[in-house]
PAPAVEX-191670 format. One line per field, with one value per residue (C-alpha): residue in three letters; x, y, z. Coordinates in steps of 0.25 Angstrom, whole numbers. Last residue first. Example, Ala and Ser with C-alpha at 12.3 -4.5 7.8 and 13.67 -1.06 7.14 Angstrom:
2
res = c(Ser | Ala);
xx = c(55 | 49);
yy = c(-4 | -18);
zz = c(29 | 31);
% end
This chain:
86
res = c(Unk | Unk | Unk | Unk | Unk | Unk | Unk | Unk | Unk | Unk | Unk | Unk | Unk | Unk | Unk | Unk | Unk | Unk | Unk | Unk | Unk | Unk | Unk | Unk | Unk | Unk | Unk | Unk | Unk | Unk | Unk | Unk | Unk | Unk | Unk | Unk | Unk | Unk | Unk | Unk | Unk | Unk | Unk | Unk | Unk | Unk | Unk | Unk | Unk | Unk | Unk | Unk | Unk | Unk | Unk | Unk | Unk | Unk | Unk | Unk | Unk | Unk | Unk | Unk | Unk | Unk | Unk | Unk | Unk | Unk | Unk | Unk | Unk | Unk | Unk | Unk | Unk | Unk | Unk | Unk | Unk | Unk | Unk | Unk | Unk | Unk);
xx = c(10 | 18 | 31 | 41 | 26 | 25 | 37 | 39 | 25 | 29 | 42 | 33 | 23 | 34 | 40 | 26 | 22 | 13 | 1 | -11 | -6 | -20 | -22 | -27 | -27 | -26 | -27 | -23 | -10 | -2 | -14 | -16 | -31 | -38 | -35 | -43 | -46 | -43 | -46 | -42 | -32 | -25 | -9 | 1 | 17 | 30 | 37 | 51 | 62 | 70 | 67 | 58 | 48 | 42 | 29 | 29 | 15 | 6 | -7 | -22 | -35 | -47 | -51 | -45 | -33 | -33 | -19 | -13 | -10 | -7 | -7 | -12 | -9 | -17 | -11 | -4 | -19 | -19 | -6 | -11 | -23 | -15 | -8 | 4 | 5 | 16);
yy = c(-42 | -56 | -46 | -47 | -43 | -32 | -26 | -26 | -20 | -10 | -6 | -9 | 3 | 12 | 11 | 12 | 26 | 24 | 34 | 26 | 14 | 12 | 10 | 0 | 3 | -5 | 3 | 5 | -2 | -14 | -21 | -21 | -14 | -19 | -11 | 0 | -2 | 8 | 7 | 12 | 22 | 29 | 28 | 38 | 31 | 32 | 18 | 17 | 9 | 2 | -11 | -18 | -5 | 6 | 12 | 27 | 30 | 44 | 40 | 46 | 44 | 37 | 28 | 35 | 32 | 30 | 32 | 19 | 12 | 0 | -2 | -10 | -10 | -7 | -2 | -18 | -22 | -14 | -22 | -35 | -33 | -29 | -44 | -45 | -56 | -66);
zz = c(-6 | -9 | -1 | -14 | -23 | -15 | -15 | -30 | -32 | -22 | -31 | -45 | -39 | -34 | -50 | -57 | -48 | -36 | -32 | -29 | -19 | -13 | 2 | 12 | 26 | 37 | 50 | 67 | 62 | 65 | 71 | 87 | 87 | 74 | 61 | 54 | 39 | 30 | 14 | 0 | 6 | -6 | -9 | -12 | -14 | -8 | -7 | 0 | -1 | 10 | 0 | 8 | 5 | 13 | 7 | 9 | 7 | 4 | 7 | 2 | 10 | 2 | 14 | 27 | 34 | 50 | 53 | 61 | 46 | 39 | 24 | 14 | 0 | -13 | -25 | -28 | -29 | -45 | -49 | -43 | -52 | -65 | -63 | -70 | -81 | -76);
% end
């Protein structure tokens, strides 16, 4: 199987939640906590905040960019993703 370059390039893009009001553009520094006990810590940018109804999780969903991840941490949250069917 061929891999796809597309599915490589969505892969950058996650959501998160969050209570702080984030704004569009805003840079993150992110731990990401894996099934593995590990720990991921990458830099990511805010592509889009969107405020939750009363009684959700968090007070925002908020959609960020991974832009700072080397090969290795990259093919670790690959690997995670695909066991989850992200």
């Amino acid at each position: 199987m061929v891999p796809d370059p597309q599915d490589d390039e969505r892969r950058k893009f996650r959501r998160i939640y969050s209570d702080d009001e984030l704004k569009v553009g805003s840079r993150l520094e992110l731990d990401l906590f894996l099934p593995d006990d590990t720990t991921l810590a990458t830099k990511a940018v805010v592509v889009w905040v969107h405020e939750m109804p009363s009684g959700s999780p968090a007070k925002y969903d908020v959609g960020v960019r991974f832009d700072a991840m080397d090969d290795a941490d990259q093919q670790r949250l690959s690997h995670v993703l695909d066991e989850e069917g992200a």
